[in-house]
N, C-alpha and C positions, 0 to 999 in steps of 0.2 A: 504493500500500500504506500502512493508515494505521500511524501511529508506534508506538511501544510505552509512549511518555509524551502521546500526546497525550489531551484530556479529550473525555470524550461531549458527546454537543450537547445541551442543555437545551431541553425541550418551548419555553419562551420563542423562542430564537433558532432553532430549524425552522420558528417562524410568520414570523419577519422572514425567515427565507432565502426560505423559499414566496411572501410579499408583492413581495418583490423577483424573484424567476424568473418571477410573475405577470405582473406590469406589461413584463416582456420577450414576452412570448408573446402577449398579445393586449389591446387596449385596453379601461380600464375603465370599464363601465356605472353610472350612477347606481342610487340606490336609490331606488323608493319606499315607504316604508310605511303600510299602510292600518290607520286606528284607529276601531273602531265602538264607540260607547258608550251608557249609559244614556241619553243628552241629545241626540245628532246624532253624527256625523261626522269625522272630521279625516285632512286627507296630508300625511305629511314626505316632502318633497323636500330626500334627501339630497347631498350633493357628491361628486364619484368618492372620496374618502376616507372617508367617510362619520365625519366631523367634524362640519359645520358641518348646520344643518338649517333649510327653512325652512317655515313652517307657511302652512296651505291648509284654510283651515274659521274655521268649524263650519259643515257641510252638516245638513241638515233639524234645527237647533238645539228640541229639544224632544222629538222624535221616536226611539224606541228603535230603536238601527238592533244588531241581532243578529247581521249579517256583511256585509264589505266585500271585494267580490274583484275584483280588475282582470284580465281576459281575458288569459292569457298567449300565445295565438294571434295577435291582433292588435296587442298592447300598448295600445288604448286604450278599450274599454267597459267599463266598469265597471260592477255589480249591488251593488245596495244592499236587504237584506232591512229592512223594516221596518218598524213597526208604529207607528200613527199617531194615537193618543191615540183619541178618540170615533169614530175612523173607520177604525180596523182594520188589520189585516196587508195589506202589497201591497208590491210591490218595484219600485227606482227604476232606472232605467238614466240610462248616460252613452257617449254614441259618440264625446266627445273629452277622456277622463281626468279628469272632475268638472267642468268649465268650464260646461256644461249639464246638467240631469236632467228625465226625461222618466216618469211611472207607465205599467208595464206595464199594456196593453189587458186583460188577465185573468192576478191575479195566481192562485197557487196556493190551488184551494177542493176540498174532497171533493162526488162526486157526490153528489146528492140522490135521494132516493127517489119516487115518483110521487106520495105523500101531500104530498112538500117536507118530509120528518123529513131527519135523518141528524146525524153529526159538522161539527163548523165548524172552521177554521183560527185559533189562537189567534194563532200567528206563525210566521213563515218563519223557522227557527233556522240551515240552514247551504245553501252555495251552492259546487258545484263545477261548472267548466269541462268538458266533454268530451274525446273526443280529439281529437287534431291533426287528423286524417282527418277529421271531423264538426265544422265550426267554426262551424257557429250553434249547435248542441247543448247545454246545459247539464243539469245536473240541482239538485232543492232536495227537504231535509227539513224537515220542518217539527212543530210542540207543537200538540195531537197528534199523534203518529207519522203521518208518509203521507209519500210520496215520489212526485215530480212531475219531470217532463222537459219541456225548452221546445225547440222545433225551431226557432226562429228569436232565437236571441240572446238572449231574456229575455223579450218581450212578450208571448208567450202562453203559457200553462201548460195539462197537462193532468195525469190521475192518470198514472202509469207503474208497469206489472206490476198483478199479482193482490191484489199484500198490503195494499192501503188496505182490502180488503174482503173477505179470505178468513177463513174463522172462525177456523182456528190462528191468524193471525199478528194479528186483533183480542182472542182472547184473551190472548196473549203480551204484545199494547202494555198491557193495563190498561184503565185508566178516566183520565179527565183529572186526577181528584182524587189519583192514583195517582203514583208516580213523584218528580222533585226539585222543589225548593221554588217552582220559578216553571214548573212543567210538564212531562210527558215527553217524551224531543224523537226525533226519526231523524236522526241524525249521521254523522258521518265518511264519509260517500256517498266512494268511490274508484275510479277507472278504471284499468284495469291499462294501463301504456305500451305495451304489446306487443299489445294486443287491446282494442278498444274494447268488446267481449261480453265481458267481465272485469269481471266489478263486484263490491263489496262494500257492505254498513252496515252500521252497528250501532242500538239503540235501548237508550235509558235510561229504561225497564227493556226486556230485551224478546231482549239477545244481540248475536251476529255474523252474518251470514249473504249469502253466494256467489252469484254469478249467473254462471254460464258459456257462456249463449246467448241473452246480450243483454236479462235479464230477464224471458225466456216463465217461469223458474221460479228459485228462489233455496233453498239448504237452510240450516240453522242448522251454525255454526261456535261451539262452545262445551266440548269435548270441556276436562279441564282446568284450566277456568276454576273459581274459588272463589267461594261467595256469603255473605252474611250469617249467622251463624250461627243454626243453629234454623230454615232454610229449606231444602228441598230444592232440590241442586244438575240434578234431572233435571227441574225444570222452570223452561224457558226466561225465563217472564217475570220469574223473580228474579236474573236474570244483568243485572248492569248496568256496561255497558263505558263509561268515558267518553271514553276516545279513542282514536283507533285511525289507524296510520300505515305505511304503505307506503315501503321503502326503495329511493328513487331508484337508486341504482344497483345494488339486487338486486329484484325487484320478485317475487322470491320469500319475500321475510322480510317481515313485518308484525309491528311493534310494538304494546304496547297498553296504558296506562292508563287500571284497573280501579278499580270500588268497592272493590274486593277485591285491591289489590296491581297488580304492574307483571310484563308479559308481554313473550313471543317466539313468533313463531308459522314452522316454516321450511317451508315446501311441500315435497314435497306431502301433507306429514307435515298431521293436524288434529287435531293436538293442542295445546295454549298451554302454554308452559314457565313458571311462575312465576318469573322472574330478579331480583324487588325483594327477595329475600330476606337479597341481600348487602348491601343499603342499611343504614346503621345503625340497632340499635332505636330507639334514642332519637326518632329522626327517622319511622322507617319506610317503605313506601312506598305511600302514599295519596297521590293527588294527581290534578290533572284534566287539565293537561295534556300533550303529548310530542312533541317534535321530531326527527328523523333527520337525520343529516351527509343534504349530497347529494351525496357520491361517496365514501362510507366507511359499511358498512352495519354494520360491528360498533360506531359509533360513534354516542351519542342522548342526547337530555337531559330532566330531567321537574323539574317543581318541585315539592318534597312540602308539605303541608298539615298540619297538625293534624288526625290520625285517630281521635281519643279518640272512645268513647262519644259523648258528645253530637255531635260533629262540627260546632266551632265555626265550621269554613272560617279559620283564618288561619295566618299562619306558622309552624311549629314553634316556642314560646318567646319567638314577636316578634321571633325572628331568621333572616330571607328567606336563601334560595339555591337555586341551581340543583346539580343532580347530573348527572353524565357520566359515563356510560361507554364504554369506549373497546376493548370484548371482550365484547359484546354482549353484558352483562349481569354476566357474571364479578365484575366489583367495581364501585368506583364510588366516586368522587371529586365531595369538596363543593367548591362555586366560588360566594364569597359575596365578592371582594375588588371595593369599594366600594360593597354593598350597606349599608344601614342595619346596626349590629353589636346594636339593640339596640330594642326597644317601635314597631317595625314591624310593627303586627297586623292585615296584609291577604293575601289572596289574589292566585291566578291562574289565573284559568276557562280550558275547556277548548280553548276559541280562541284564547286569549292569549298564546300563546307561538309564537315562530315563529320559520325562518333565513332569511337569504338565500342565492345561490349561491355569494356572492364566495371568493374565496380571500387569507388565512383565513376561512371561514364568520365575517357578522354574527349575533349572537342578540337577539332584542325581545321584551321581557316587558312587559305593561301589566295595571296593578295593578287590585283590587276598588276602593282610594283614588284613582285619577285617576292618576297616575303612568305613565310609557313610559320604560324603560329598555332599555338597548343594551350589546351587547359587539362588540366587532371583533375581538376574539381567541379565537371559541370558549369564549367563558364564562370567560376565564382574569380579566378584570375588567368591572366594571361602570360606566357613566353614566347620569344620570337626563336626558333628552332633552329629556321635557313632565314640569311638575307641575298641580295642581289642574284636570287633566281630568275629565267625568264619571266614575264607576264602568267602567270597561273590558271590555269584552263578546268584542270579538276583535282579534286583529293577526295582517293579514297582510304579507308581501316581496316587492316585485315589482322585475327590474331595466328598467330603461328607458334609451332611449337619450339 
């Protein structure tokens, strides 16, 4: 029974008791983090503390790599999307954690027409694993919108589903010329844990939209959602989601950061609850990208942007932070302590942010400036890890042993 003087525990010392109950229950895994950037490559190889770090790169030094994701099936292939100066978009694999890289035999191209017209692949933008039940499977989106599925690991690609080529969902993606500054992309590709015929993406421009029979047919999820003003919200291809996230331990709620503000989405409800509303004005809530606790679904973090008019892409003011909330949107708390206080005028794309599993959850944000920063405390502080990396394109968490 507790005392009638004794003091509440401070969010601080519930992460030291949790660290400590941790390390009792089950031995700790290393981290690695994977960093894709404007220029090549790079992995930290963290220590079970995830203190010390050591650095592994620059893989394909020249070469715009637009995402890095290590097979959480095996722990050791790795997929590297990316696009190769005068010689085009294709994707690198590795079957023992970067130590070799090997180009897929056909990477991801749109069919061609019998004349030899059609759409070309500008670049492979994002790259998700399968489920655990199908573990050479993969899937990748790509600028221009298309979505591709590999059955064997990564080496060969082909289209997947109707919509590279259905005329709603080519009207929906636009035009090339259309969409954000370096292309419009098909993102956030998601497998439900529960059912590998659970899918989701989204497209910048273009919406949200469900597959629930394994991609024979997919409908638009956009009920909700808000667009630019002066554009009609009933048509799809002004709907521009920039990330969109599934919460690990409810794989009923999806999160989402919008052109248009910060979402909730809770099944099997389709509608999106706009929750960035409690975010302060000042600040807002625009931003690209959005992370989920994994194993606490009321709890997420996003980093906001500078939303003005012109939409300069940098920090609120030149002063970075991340937001959390911890009630699924209800409110929200800034966590900026060791961040720059002050003429830090970068961003953080829509791949750029990411956790790991540990307990207390690590957080990795890598900047537009070259920069990889980390918290071990759930956002409560900040370290800068890497500086003067290329411009940062994505970060992911993987634990290894």
């Amino acid at each position: 029974m507790k005392s009638a003087t004794s003091k509440p525990v401070t969010r601080k010392q519930g992460l030291a008791a949790r660290v400590k109950r941790a390390s009792r229950l089950k031995p700790a895994r290393k981290v690695l983090v994977l960093v894709a950037t404007r220029k090549g490559a790079w992995l930290f190889h963290g220590d079970v503390a995830r203190k010390t770090w050591r650095v592994d790169g620059p893989h394909f030094l020249g070469h715009i790599i637009n995402h890095l994701v290590l097979d959480p099936r095996d722990g050791r292939t790795l997929l590297a999307a990316a696009k190769t100066g005068h010689l085009g978009p294709t994707i690198f694999r590795s079957t023992d954690r970067g130590r070799t890289w090997k180009e897929a035999a056909r990477p991801p191209a749109f069919a061609k027409a019998t004349d030899g017209s059609g759409r070309a692949v500008d670049h492979t933008f994002w790259l998700t694993p399968c489920h655990a039940n199908e573990p050479s499977v993969w899937y990748a989106g790509t600028s221009p919108q298309g979505l591709f599925r590999s059955g064997d690991g990564g080496d060969t690609w082909q289209p997947f589903s109707h919509i590279n080529d259905d005329p709603n969902y080519r009207a929906w993606m636009g035009s090339v010329q259309d969409g954000t500054p370096d292309g419009p992309k098909l993102h956030s590709i998601i497998v439900d844990p529960r059912d590998p015929a659970h899918l989701y993406f989204a497209m910048s421009g273009g919406g949200i939209h469900e597959s629930v029979d394994g991609g024979k047919t997919f409908k638009p999820i956009v009920k909700g959602m808000e667009v630019v003003g002066g554009f009609d919200a009933a048509n799809i291809a002004f709907h521009d989601p920039h990330c969109v996230r599934l919460c690990p331990s409810n794989p009923d709620r999806l999160y989402q950061q919008n052109h248009c503000g910060i979402y909730r989405l809770d099944r099997p409800s389709n509608e999106w609850v706009r929750i960035g509303r409690k975010m302060p004005k000042r600040v807002g809530d625009i931003g690209f990208p959005m992370v989920v606790h994994p194993r606490d679904a009321d709890t997420a973090w996003v980093f906001p942007m500078d939303g003005q008019t012109v939409w300069p892409r940098t920090s609120p003011g030149g002063k970075p932070a991340a937001y959390v909330t911890r009630n699924g949107g209800k409110s929200w708390q800034r966590q900026d302590a060791g961040l720059p206080e002050s003429q830090a005028w970068w961003t953080v794309k829509r791949q750029a942010m990411t956790a790991d599993a540990q307990d207390p959850v690590g957080l990795y944000v890598g900047t537009t400036s070259g920069e990889l920063w980390m918290s071990r405390d759930e956002g409560e502080r900040w370290t800068c890890i890497a500086r003067n990396l290329p411009e940062i394109y994505a970060v992911e968490a993987a634990e290894i042993a």
